[in-house]
C-alpha positions in Angstrom: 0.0 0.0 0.0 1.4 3.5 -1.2 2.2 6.0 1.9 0.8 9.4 1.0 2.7 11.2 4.2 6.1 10.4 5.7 6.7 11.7 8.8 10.4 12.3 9.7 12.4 13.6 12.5 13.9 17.5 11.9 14.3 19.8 9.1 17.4 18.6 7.7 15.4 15.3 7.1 12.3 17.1 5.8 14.2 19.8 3.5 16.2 16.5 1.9 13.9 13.8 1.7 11.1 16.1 -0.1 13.5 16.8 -3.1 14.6 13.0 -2.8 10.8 12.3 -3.0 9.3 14.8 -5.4 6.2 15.2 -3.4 5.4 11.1 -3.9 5.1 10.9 -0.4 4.5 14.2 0.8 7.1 14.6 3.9 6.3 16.6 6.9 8.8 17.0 10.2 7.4 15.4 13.1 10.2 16.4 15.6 10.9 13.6 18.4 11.9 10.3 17.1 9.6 8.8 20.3 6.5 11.1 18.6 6.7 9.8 15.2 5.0 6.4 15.6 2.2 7.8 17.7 1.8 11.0 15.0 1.8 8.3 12.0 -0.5 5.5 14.1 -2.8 8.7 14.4 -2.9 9.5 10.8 -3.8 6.5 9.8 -6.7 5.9 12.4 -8.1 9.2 12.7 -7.5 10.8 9.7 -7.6 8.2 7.0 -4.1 9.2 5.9 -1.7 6.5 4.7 1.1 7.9 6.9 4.4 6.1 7.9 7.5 7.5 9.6 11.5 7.7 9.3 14.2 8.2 11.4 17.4 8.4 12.9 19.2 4.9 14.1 21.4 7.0 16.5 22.6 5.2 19.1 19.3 2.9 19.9 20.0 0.1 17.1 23.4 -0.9 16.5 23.8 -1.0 12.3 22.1 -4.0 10.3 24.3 -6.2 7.9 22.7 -5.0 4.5 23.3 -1.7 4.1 21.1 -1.7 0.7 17.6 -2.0 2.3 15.9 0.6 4.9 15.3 -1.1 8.2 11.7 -1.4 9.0 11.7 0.0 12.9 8.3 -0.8 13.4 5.1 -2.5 12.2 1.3 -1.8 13.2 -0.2 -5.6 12.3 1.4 -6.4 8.8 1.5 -3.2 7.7 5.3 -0.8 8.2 4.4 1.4 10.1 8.0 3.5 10.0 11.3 3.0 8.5 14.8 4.0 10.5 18.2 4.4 8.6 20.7 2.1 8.0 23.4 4.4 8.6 23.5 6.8 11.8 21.6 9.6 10.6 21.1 11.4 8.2 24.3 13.5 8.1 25.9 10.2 7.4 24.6 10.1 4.0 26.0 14.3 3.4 29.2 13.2 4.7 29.1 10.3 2.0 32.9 10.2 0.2 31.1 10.7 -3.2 28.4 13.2 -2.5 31.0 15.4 -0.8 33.4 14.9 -3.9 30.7 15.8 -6.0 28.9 18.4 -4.4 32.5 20.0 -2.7 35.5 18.8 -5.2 37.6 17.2 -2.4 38.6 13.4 -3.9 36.4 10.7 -2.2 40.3 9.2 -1.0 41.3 12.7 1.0 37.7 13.0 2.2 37.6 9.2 3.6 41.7 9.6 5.1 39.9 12.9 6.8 36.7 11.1 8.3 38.4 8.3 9.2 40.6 10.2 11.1 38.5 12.1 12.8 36.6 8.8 14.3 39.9 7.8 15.4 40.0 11.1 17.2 36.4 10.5 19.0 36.6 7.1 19.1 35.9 6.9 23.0 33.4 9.3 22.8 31.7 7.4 20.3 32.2 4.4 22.4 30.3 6.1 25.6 27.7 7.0 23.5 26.7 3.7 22.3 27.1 2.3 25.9 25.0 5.3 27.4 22.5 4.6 24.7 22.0 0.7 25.1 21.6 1.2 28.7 18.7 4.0 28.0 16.7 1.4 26.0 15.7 -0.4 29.3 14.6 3.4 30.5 11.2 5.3 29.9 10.0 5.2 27.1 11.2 2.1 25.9 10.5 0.0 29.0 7.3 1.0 30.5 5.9 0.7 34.4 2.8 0.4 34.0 0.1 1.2 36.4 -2.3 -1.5 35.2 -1.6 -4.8 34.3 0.1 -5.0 30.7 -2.4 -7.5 29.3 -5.4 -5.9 30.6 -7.6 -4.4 28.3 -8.3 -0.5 29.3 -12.2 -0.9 30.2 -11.7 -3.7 32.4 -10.3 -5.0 35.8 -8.1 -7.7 37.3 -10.4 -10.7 38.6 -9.2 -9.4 42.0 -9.0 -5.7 43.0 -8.5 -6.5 47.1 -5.7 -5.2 49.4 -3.3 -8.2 49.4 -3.5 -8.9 45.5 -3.1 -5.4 45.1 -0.4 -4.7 47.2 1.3 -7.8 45.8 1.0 -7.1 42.1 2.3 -3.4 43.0 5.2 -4.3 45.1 5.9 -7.3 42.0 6.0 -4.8 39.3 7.9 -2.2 40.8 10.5 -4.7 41.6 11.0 -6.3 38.5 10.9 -2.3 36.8 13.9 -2.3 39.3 15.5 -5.1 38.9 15.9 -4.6 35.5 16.6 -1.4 35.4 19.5 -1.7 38.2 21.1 -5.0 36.6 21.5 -2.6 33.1 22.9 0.2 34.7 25.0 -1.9 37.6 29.0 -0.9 37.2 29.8 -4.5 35.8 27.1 -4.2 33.1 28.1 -1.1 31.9 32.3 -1.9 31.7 30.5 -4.9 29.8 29.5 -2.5 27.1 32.4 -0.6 27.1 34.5 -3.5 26.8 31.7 -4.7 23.8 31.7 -1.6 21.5 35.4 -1.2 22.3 36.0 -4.2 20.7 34.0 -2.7 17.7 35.4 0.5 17.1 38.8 -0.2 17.2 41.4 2.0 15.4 41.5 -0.5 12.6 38.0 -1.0 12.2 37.5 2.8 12.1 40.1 3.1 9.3 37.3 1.8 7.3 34.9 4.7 6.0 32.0 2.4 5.9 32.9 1.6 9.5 32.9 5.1 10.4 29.8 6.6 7.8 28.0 3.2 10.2 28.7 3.4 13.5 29.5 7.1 14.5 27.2 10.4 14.6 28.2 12.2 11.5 26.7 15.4 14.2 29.9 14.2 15.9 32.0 14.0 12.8 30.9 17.0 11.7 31.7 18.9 14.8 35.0 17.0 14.7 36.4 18.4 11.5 39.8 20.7 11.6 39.9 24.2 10.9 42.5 23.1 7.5 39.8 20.7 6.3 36.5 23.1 6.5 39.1 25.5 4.7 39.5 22.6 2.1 35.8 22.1 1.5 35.6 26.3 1.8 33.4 26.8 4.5 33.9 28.4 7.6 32.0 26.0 9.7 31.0 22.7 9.9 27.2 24.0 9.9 28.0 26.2 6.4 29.5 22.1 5.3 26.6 20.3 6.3 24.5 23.4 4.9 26.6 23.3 0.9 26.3 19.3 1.2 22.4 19.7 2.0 22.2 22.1 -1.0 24.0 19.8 -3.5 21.4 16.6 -2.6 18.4 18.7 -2.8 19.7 20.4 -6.3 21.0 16.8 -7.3 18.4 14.8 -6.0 18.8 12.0 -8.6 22.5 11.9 -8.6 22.2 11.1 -4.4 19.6 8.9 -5.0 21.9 6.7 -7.7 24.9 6.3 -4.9 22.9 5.0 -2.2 20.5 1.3 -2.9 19.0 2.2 0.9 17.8 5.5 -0.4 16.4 3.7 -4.0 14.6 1.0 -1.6 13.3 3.7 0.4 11.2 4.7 -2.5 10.6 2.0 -3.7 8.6 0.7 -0.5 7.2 4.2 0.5 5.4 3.9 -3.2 4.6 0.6 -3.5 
């Protein structure tokens, strides 16, 4: 079933994707990547819209193997509800070797040797995010304590409502919202992580541009960017880079489209 509205994160997303598009979806920002499920489930139910959603992976999903298909991130029944990228977000796709080539004349080898240093640069940083992030997922909003039984439906009640099943099932649920929540977060959970994404983004590994356009924040590459290189690309800043790259994609949409399968199965599925 054709999507008529996709509902995406920020402006960046929005300015991009409706140029990428060509109005086939229409595209509108829906701010909060928690929001955009809700907003898109209401769409459909309310207002009869065939809307669906897109957003950032950040640091919530680590990276899937094929990087050719957009990863559905949700479903409501069979239907996709919403989409999230393969690669970080969406300034991972700007900061693409041959879009940056094309759209700011630096080779696609100086441009991956400068990347790919900068990761080495953060690479720690990169690796506290991730671990912060993992441990967020067993947080509000993801995991939920709920104040009525998860598999009760909202116009009824439990077959017993008295002071000691009460007290029982509240003192039971609060616990194991806990006890979850404490074993993620203990010291020796957390140096577990470390240890894990440590292992991934090694030096070596992060010598790899795919590595890198993957499994760091291009925000964070971005930012990370010397003064000699955002003289290179001629811009003063990394937001006046990230402003020229935009720019190209949206002037260029089909060119962009042609270096990146994800972005060709994107369409594909939003129109099908």
């Amino acid at each position: 079933m054709p999507v008529s509205l996709l509902i995406v994160e920020g402006n960046l997303d929005s300015e991009i994707l409706a140029s990428v598009l060509a109005g086939e979806p229409a595209v509108r920002r829906g701010g909060s990547k928690n929001g955009l499920a809700p907003q898109a489930r209401y769409e459909r139910d309310m207002s009869k819209v065939k809307a669906a959603y897109l957003r950032d992976r950040d640091f919530d999903h680590e990276p899937p193997q094929n990087h050719h298909t957009v990863t559905v991130d949700r479903q409501d029944g069979s239907t996709v509800l919403g989409w999230r990228w393969a690669r970080h977000e969406i300034e991972n796709y700007l900061l693409d070797p041959a879009i940056v080539e094309k759209a700011i004349g630096i080779s696609a080898h100086d441009w991956s040797a400068t990347l790919t240093e900068v990761a080495g640069r953060i690479r720690w940083y990169q690796i506290a995010r991730w671990t912060i992030g993992q441990v967020r997922r067993v947080l509000p909003p993801s995991h939920q304590l709920r104040t009525r039984p998860a598999d009760l439906n909202e116009l009824a009640l439990p077959a017993l409502t008295d002071k000691p099943f009460s007290r029982e099932w509240c003192l039971t649920s609060i616990g194991d919202f806990l006890e979850q929540v404490t074993e993620k977060m203990s010291p020796e959970s957390v140096e577990a992580k470390i240890d894990r994404y440590s292992g991934i983004l090694t030096e070596d590994n992060l010598g790899n541009i795919e590595t890198t356009l993957a499994w760091c924040s291009g925000k964070d590459l971005l930012a990370g960017l010397s003064c000699d290189s955002l003289r290179q690309s001629r811009c003063t800043n990394a937001g006046d880079l990230r402003a020229a790259l935009r720019d190209w994609v949206r002037e260029n949409a089909g060119e962009a489209v042609a270096q990146f399968p994800e972005w060709q199965d994107l369409i594909r599925q939003v129109r099908v």
